[in-house]
N, C-alpha and C positions, 0 to 999 in steps of 0.2 A: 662360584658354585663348586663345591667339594663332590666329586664322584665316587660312589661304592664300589666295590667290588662285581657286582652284580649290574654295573651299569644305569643302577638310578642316582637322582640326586640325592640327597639328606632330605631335603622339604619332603621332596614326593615320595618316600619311604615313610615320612613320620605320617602324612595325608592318606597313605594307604593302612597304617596301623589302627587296630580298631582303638577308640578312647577308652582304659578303664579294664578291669580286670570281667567286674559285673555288668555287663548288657544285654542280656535276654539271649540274645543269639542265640546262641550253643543250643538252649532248651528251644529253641524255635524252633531248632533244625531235628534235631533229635527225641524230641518229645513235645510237638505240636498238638495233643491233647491236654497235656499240662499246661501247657500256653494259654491258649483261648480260655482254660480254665480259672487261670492267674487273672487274664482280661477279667472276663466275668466276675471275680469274686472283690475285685479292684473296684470294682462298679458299684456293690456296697459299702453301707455307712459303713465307718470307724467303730462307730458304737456298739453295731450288733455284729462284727466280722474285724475283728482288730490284725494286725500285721502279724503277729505270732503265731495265732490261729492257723490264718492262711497257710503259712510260712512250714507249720507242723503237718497240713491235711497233705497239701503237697509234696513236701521235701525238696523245698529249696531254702535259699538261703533268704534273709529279709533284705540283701542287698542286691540280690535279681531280681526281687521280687519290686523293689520301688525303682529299678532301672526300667522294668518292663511296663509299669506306671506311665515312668518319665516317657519313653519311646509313645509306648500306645495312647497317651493323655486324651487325642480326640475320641476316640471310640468308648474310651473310659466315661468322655462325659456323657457319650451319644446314651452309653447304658444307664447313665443318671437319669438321665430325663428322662428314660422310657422307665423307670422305675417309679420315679416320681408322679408321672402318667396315669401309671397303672395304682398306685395307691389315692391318687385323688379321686380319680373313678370309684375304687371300693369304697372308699368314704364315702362317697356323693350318692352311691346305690340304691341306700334306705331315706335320704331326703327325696329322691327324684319318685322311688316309688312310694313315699305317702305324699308327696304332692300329687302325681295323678289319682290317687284313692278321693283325695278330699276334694278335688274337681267333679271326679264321677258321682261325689255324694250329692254335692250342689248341684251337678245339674238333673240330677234324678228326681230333686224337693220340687213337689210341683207348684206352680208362683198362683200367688194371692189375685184376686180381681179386685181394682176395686171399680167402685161406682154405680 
């Protein structure tokens, strides 16, 4: 095992270095508004919120911005789903309320006798 000057080894100096130039940090630490901002807009499609977009509203780079992706990926999906949630609901809104309309129609028709 090679010893630093400072007393550590080589492994556990490389083990303490953070991976990569782009990882979220720095804007974590420092601009924690931007952050959960990035989360959240990460959480949107592609199609209506693309990487550049984001990349310009904020002022970061596109390569913070898919590191913060990578780091955050579960929360990213937890906001998929609750978005996905919530548009199945509004679609579903006007079937569920003309099903109840056309229940209360029938049962307002008053029934035939026979015999």
């Amino acid at each position: 095992m090679i010893q630093c000057r400072n007393g550590q080894s080589q492994s556990e100096r490389e083990q303490s270095k953070p991976k990569g130039r782009f990882t979220g940090q720095h804007l974590k630490t420092l601009r924690p508004d931007i952050y959960r901002r990035a989360v959240e807009l990460s959480a949107e499609p592609r199609e209506q919120v693309p990487y550049d977009h984001i990349c310009r509203l904020l002022r970061v780079s596109e390569h913070t911005l898919k590191a913060i992706e990578k780091t955050e990926s579960l929360s990213i999906a937890e906001g998929k789903e609750r978005l996905l949630a919530k548009a199945w609901r509004l679609a579903n809104k006007p079937l569920i309320a003309s099903k109840i309309k056309l229940t209360a129609r029938t049962s307002r028709r008053p029934q035939s006798r026979l015999g």
